[in-house]
Structures are given as structure tokens and as C-alpha cells.
C-alpha positions as CSV (number, residue, x, y, z in Angstrom):
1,X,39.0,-23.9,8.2
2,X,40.6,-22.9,11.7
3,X,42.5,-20.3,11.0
4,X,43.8,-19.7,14.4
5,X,45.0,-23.0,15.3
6,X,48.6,-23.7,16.0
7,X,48.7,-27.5,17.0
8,X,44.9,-29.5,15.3
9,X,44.4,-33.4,15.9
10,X,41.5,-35.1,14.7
11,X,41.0,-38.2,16.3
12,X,38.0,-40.6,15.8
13,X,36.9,-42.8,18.3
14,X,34.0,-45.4,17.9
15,X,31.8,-44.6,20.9
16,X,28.7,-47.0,21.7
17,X,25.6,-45.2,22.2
18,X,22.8,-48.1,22.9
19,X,23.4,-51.8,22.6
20,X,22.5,-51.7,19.2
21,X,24.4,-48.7,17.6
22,X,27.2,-47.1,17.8
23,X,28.1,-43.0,16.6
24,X,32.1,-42.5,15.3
25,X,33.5,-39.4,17.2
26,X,35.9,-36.7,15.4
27,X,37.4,-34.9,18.1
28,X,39.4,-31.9,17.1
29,X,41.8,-30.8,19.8
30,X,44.2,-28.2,21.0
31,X,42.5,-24.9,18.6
32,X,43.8,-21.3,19.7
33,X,40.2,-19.7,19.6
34,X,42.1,-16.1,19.7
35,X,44.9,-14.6,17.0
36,X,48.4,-16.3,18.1
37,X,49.5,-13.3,16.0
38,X,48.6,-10.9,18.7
39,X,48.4,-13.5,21.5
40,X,50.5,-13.3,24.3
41,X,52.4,-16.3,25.9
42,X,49.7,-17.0,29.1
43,X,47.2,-16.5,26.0
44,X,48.8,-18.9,23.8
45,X,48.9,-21.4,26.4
46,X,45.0,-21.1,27.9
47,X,43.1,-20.3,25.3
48,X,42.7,-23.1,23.6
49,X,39.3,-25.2,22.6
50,X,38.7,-28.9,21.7
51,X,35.8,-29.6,19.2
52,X,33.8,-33.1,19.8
53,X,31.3,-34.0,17.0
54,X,29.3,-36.9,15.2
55,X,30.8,-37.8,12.1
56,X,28.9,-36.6,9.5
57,X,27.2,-33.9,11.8
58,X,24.9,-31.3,10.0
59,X,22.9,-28.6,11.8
60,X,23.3,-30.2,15.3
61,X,23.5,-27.8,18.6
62,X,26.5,-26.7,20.3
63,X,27.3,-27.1,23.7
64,X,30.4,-24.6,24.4
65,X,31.2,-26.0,28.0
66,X,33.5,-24.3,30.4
67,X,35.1,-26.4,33.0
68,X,35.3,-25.3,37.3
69,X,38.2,-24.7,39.5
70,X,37.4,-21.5,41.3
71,X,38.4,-19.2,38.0
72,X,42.4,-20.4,39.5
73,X,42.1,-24.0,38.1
74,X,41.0,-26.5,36.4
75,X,41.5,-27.9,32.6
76,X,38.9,-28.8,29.6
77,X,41.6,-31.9,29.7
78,X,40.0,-33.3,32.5
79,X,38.7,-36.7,33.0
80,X,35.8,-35.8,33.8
81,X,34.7,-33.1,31.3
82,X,36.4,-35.3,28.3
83,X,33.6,-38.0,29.5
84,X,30.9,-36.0,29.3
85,X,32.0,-34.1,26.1
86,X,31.7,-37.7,24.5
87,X,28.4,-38.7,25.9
88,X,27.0,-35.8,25.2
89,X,28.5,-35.9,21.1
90,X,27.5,-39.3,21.0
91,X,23.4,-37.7,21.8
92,X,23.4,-35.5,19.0
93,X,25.0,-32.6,20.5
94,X,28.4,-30.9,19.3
95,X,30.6,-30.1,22.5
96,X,33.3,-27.4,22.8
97,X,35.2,-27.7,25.8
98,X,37.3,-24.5,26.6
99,X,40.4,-23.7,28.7
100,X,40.7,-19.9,29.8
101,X,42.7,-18.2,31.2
102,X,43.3,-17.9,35.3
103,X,43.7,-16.0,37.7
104,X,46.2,-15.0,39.4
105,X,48.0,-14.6,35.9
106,X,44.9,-12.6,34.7
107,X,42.5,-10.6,36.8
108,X,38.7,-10.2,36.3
109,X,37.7,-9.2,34.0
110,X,40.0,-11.3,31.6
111,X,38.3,-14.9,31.8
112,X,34.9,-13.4,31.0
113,X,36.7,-12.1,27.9
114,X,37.8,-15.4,27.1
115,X,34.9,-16.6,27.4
116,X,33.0,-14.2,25.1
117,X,35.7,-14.8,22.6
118,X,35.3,-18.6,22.8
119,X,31.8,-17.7,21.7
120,X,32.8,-15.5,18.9
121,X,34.7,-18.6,18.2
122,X,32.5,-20.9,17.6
123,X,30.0,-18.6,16.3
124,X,32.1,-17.9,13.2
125,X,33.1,-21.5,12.8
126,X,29.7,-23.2,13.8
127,X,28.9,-24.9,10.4
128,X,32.8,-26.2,9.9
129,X,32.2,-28.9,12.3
130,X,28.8,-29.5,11.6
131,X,26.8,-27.3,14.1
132,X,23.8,-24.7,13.8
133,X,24.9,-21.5,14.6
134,X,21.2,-20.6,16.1
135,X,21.9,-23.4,18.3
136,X,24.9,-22.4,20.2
137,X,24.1,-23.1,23.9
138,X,26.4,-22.4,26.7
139,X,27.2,-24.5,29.8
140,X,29.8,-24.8,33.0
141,X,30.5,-25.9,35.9
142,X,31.0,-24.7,39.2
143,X,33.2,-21.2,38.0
144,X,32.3,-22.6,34.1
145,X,28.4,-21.7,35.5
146,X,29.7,-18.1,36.7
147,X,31.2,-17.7,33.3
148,X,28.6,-18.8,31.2
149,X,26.1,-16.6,33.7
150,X,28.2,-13.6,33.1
151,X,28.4,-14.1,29.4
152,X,24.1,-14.9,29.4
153,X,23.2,-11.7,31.0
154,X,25.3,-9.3,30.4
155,X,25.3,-8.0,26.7
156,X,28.7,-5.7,26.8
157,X,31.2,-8.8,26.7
158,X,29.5,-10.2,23.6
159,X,29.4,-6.9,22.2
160,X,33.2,-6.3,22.1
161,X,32.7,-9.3,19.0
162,X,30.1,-7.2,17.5
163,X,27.4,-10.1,19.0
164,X,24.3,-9.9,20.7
165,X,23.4,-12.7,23.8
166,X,20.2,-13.2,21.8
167,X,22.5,-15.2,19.7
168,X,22.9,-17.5,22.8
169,X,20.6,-19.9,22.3
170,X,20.5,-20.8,25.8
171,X,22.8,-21.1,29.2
172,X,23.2,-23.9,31.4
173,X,24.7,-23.6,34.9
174,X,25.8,-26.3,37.0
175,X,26.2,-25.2,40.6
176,X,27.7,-21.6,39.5
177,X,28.3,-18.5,42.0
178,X,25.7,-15.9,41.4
179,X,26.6,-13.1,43.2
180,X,30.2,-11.9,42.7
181,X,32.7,-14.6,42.6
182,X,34.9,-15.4,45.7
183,X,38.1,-15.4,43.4
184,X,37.0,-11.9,41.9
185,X,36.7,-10.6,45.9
186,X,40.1,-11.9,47.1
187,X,41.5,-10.4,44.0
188,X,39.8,-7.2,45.2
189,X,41.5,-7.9,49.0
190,X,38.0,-9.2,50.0
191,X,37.3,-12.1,52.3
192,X,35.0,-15.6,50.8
193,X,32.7,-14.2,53.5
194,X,32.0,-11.2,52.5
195,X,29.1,-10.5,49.6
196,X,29.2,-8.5,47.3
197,X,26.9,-8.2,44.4
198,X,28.4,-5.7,41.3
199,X,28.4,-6.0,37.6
200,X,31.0,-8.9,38.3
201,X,27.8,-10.9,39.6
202,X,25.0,-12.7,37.6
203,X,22.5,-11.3,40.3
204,X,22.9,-8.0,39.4
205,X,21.7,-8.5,36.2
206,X,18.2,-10.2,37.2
207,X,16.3,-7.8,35.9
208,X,17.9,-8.0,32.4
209,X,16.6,-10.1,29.3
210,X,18.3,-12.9,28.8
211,X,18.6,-16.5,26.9
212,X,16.7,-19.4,28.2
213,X,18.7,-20.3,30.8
214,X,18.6,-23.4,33.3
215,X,20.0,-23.2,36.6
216,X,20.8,-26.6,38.4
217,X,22.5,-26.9,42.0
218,X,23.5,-30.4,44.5
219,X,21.1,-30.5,47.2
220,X,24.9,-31.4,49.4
221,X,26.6,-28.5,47.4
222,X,29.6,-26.4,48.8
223,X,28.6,-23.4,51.7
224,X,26.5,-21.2,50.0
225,X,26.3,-22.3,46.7
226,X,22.4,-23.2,47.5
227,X,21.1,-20.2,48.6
228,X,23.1,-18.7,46.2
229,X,21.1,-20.3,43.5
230,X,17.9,-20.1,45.1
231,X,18.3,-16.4,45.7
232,X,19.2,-16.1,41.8
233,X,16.2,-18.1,41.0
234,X,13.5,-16.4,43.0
235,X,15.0,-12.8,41.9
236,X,14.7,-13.8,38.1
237,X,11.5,-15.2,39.0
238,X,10.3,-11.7,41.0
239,X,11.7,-9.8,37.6
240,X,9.1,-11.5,35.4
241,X,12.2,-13.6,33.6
242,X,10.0,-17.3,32.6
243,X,12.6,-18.0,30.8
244,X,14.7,-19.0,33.7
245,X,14.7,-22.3,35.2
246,X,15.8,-24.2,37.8
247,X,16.6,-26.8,40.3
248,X,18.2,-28.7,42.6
249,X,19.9,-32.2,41.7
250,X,19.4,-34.9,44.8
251,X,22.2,-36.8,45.9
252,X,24.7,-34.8,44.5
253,X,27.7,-32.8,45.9
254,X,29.0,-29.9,44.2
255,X,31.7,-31.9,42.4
256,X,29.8,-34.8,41.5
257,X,27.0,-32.6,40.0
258,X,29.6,-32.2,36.9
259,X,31.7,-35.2,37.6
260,X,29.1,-37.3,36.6
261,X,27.6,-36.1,33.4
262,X,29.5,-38.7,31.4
263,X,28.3,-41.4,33.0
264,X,25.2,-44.0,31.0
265,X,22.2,-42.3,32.4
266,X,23.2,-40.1,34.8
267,X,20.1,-37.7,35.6
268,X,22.4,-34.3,35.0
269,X,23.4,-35.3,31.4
270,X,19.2,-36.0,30.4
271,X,18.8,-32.4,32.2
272,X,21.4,-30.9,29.8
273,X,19.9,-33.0,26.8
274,X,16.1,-32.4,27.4
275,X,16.7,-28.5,27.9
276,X,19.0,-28.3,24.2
277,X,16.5,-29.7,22.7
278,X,13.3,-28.4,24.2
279,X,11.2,-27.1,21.5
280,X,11.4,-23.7,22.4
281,X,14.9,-23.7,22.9
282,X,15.7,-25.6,19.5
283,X,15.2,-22.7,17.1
């Protein structure tokens, strides 16, 4: 079934859901989601994808979440992420967390192409575990939002797999950089002050069709991450794109707008749940 992994450990886990039930876990961990054969060792090492699902899970959506840390940090391992990976399996909704690779070991555009083949991924192993492969949605936080951004709008990283982003069902980003990403510029020489907006920047594509996407942002977030989002709001909005949502999350920070998601009813986590399975996003 996975033909690319190295190192696979199912492990089930008896979560409770509501005081009166409970949903069994399988979580599949540690899957190469590119050829080891033609990996190299910084490849082998990052990109790697753990699967959480419902046991007996038929035709539920995917979530294929990538975590923050600036595109130079960070780990699917996380406490954090884990939590929300199991709340949200234990909704109805098959998670994915990813690691990818980092700069300074890579350079842009190399996480983006991680990221697409994570996609390509799960896309060609969607009904192994359970999942719908019209219902593969993608989410991140914080540099996971930049990712998933990057991979929602513009169509040449998918195409490399011979995919299409209208096979994204839809894109959720969680306080995510929208014009070129401050790690991208300092590996450019570039200051975090000084803006650029390229093909390395989910603004730039604003005009372009896209998935349903939702954009969400802490009303404390980090300098510039706001306006950021507002800006990329209001141009998708001036571009005629309906299909792009937003807003902002109160009393939320820009690490507790993802740190939380795992928690019993935190308000991001019903945001993430009510936008999978909106009727028009739920093909």
C-alpha cells in the first residue's frame, strides 16, 4: 500500500469525542511521501508524512496540514499539531501532517516542491486510508499557510505531478505570509523589512482562479501579518475571487491561532470543520 515508506507504525488510540462516544484512531506514522530510491539524505530525513484516521474510515475528507516555523523550523511531531491532527480525526476528517524540508539546507523553491509532492502523495493514496480523493483540502500554519497559499494558486507546482489545483478541494490558511516570504527574502540578501511581492508570493497570484480558500489571521498576530492578510483579502476580493474567505480570530496571537486547534471547542478547529464540510466545498 505505501510503497515509499521506509519506517510505518500504526498505532490506535481510543480518543473520546463526546461524553457519550468515543472514535478509535489508526495513526500511521513516519511515510517517505517521495522515492527513497532517488531521495537524497536531507530528503530522506524531512519528507516524511504521518496519516491520522477513524478506524473504519470510508470516503471522509483530507486535511494535508503543514506545520510553521518561518520555512527554517518546526516539525509535524509537534505537540501541538499532533493534538489537533487527533481532534480533528476524531470529527470526521482524515489528517496528514507533513514535515518538509528547510531552509537553509534547501532554498525556495524546494519546500513548495515538497509540498506539491505531499499532495501528489496523498492524492494517489487517498482511498488506502479511507479518504475521498475529491476531498483533499489543504491547511497550515503560519509558513504551513504560505505553503499551502503557494500550492492553492499557483498551478505550475502541481503540474510537475501531472495535477491540476482544481483537484484541491479547498485551502485553509492560518495566519500565513502573503506577499513573498521573509525567509525567501533573506535568502535573496533581503531585509524582513523590505516587500517584495514576485511569483514567490500568494498576492501575486490574486487575480488567478483558485480553490475555495479560507483565510484566518489573530487579531494580536506578529508585525504585519494583519495587513498582510487583509491586503490579500481585499485584492482577491477586487479580482472578483467569491471563493475566498476570510477573517480575523479574536483573542488570538499568532502562535496560539494554531496552538490551539486541538483543544475541546476551540473556535479555530469549528472554523476548519464548518469550511471542509460546507456544502459547496464537500464535493
Amino acid at each position: 500500500m505505501n510503497i515509499f515508506a521506509c519506517a510505518v507504525w500504526p498505532v490506535i488510540i481510543a480518543a473520546q469525542v463526546t461524553l457519550s462516544a468515543a472514535v478509535e484512531l489508526i495513526e500511521t506514522k513516519q511515510v517517505n511521501y517521495r522515492p527513497t530510491a532517488t531521495a537524497d539524505e536531507t530528503m530522506k530525513a524531512r519528507c516524511q508524512l504521518d496519516v491520522y484516521q477513524a478506524k473504519g474510515a470510508t470516503d471522509l475528507p483530507i486535511l494535508l496540514w503543514f506545520h510553521g516555523g518561518g520555512l527554517t523550523g518546526g516539525s509535524k511531531d509537534s505537540e501541538e499539531t499532533v493534538a489537533a491532527a487527533r481532534a480533528l480525526a476524531q470529527r470526521g476528517v482524515i489528517v496528514v501532517t507533513v514535515n518538509y524540508r528547510l531552509s537553509p539546507q534547501v532554498k525556495y523553491p524546494a519546500y513548495i516542491e515538497d509540498a506539491a509532492a505531499a499532495f501528489q502523495w496523498v492524492h494517489q493514496h487517498a482511498q488506502d486510508y479511507g479518504g475521498s480523493v475529491k476531498k483533499i483540502f489543504l491547511g497550515g500554519h503560519s509558513a504551513g499557510g504560505y505553503l499551502v497559499l503557494m500550492l492553492g494558486s499557483d498551478q505550475r507546482w502541481l503540474a510537475t505531478h501531472q495535477l491540476v489545483i482544481t483537484e484541491i478541494a479547498g485551502v485553509i490558511s492560518l495566519s500565513g505570509q502573503t506577499v513573498t516570504h521573509y525567509t525567501v527574502r533573506a535568502e535573496r540578501g533581503l531585509s524582513d523589512t523590505t516587500i517584495v511581492v514576485d511569483q514567490a508570493a500568494p498576492l501575486f497570484y490574486a487575480s488567478a482562479p483558485c480553490p475555495p480558500q479560507l483565510i484566518l489571521y489573530a487579531e494580536k498576530d506578529m508585525e504585519m501579518r494583519v495587513e498582510e492578510n487583509m491586503l490579500y483579502l481585499a485584492a482577491r476580493k477586487k479580482a472578483g475571487r467569491k471563493e475566498v474567505t476570510g477573517q480575523q480570530v479574536k483573542d488570538r496571537d499568532h502562535g496560539s491561532i494554531g496552538g490551539r486547534i486541538g483543544q475541546l471547542g476551540d473556535q479555530v478547529q469549528q472554523l476548519i470543520v464548518d469550511f471542509i464540510t460546507a456544502p459547496k466545498n464537500a464535493k
